[in-house]
C-alpha positions in Angstrom: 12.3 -119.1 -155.8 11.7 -122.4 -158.1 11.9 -119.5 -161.4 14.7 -117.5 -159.6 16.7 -120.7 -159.8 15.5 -122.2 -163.1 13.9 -119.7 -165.4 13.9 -122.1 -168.3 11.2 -124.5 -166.6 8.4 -121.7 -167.6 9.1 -122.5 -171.5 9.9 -126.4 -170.9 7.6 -128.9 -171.9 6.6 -129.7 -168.4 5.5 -133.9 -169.2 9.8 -134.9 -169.2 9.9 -133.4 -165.7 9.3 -133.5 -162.1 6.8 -131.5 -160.6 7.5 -129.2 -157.4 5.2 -129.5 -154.3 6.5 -126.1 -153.0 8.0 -123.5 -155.5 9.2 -121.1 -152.7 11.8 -124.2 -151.2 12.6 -126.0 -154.4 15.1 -128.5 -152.5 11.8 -129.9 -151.5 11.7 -132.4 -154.5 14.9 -134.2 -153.2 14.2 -137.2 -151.4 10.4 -138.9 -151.1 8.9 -136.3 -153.9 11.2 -136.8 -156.7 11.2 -141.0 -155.5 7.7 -141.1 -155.5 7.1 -139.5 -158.5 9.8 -141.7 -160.5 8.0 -144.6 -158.8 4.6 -143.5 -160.1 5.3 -143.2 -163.3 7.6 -146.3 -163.8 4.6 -148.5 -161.9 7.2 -150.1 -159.2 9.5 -149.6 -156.4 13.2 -150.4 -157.3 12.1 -150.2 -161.6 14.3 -148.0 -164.2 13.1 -146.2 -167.3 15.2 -146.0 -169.7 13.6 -143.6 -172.7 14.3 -145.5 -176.2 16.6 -142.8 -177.6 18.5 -142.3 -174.5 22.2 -143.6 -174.7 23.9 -145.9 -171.9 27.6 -146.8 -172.6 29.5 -149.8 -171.1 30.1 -150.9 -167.1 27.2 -148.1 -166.3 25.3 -149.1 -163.1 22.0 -147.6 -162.7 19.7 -148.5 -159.4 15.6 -147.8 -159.0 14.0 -146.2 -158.8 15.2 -144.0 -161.8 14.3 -142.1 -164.4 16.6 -141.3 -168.0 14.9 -139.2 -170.3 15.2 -138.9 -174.6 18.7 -138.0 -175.4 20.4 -138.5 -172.4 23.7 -139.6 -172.5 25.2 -142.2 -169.5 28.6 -142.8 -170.3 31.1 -145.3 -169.3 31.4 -146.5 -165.8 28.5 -143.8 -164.5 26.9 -144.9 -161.3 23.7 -143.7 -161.0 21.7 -144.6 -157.3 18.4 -144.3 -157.0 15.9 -141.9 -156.7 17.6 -140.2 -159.8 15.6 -138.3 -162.6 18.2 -137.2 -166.0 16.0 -135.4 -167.8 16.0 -135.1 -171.8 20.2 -134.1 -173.3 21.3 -134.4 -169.7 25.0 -135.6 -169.6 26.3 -138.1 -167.1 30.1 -139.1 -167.7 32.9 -141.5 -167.2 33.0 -142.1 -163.4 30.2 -139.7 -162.4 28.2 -140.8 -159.8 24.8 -139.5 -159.2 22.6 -139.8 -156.1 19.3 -139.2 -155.6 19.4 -135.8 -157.7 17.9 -134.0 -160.4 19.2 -133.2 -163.8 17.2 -130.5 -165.9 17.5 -131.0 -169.7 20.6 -130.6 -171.1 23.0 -130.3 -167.7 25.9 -132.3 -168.1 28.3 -133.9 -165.4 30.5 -135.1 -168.0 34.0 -136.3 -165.6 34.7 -137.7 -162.3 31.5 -135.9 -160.4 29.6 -136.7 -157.3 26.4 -134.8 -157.5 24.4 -136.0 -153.9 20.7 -134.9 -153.2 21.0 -132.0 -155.8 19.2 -130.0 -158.7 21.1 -129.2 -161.9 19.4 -126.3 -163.9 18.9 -126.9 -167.6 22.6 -125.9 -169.2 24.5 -126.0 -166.2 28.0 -127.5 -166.5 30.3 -129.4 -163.9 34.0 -129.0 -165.1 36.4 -132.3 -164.1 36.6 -133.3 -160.9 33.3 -131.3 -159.3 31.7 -132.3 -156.4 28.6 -131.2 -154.7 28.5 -132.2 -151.2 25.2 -133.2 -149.3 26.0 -133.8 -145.7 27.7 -132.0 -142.9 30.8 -132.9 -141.2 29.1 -132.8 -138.2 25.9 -134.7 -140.0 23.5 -131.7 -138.3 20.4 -130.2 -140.6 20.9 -128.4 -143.4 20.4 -124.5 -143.8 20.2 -122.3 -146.6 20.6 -118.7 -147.2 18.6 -116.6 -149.2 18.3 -113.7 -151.7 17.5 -111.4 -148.8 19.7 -112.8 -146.6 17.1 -114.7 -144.7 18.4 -118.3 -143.2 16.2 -121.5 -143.2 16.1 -124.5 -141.7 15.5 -126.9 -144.3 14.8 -129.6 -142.0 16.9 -132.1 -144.0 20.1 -134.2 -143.3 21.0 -134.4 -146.7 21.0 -131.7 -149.5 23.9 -130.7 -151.5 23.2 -128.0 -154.0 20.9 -126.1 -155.9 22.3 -124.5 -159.5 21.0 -122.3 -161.4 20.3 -122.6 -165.3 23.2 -122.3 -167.3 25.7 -122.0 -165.1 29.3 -123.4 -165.1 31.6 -124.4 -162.6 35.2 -124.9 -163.5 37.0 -128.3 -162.6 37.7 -129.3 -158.9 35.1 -127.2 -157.6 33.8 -128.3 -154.1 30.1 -126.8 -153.0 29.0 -127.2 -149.7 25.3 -128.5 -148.9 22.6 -126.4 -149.3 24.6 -123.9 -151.4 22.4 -122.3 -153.9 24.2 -121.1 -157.5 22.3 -118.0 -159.4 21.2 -118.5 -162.8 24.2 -117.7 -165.4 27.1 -118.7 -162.4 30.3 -118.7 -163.5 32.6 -120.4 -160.8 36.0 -120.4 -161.3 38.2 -124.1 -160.8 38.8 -125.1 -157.5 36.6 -122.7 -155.6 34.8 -124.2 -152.1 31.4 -122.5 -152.5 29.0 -122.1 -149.3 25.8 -120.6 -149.0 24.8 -118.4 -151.8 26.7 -117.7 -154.9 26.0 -115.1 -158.3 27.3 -114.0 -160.9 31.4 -114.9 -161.2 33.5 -116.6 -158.4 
């Protein structure tokens, strides 16, 4: 499922990202792996690495642990909380905040976006105003829904969404958690998306 969802990881140069425990349920990473491996490699608990050519503009808050790769681009007033990895070109704008998620090279959540215990594929686009929900209403586990229609238990309290590489998702789009976005999405503005989505909206 991990190359279902992100195709582009096969050709990526694999030492900028996160590595997946369990390839068949990808929303694995979120939480202690992706945590643990930003800790590892930074050396501390709460630290941040900032890579030298990546970009941070003014009144940007960024807790640890965290990882910002080459080229990324952290724009005014971004709040990024920790347990965050923005990989290489990754894009997070004016008013974004970002928590505990994953952004593949070159995804961009460029205005006014909450993106909670999610994975960005490498392309993927939030329009204005996007926001991927990670916990339920009535704050009980998280399911997901498959390719063949199969329904799992993901164990997990918190998981917003999974999207797939180079998809977009026009402004004031709302995804429930767990939904999971095929590769090359598009999803028109102001769509509520739940469980699995392909192709256009």
């Amino acid at each position: 499922m991990l190359e279902r969802l992100f195709p582009e990881l096969e050709n990526s140069k694999r030492n900028s990202i996160p590595s997946w425990d369990d390839s068949d349920k990808p929303w694995t990473i979120i939480g202690k792996s992706l945590r643990s491996q930003i800790e590892d490699f930074i050396g501390s608990k709460n630290g941040v690495f900032v890579h030298e050519d990546a970009s941070i503009g003014e009144f940007v808050r960024i807790e640890g642990p965290c990882y910002i790769g080459a080229g990324a681009e952290i724009r005014h007033a971004a709040y990024i909380r920790g347990g965050s990895w923005i990989c290489e070109n990754a894009i997070v704008g004016h008013a974004t905040e970002i928590k505990n998620s994953l952004l593949l090279p070159r995804s961009k959540a460029p205005h006014f976006n909450y993106v909670g215990d999610s994975i960005l594929g490498f392309g993927v686009n939030l329009g204005a105003g996007t926001k991927l929900s990670n916990v339920r209403n009535d704050r009980g586990r998280i399911f997901v829904r498959l390719w063949d229609g199969e329904k799992i238990d993901t164990g997990m309290n918190k998981l917003g969404a999974l999207i797939g590489d180079e998809s977009q998702l026009g402004c004031n789009v709302v995804t429930n958690p767990g939904a999971l976005i095929s590769p090359n999405s598009m999803i028109i503005p102001n769509s509520t998306v739940t469980g699995l989505t392909w192709g256009q909206s």
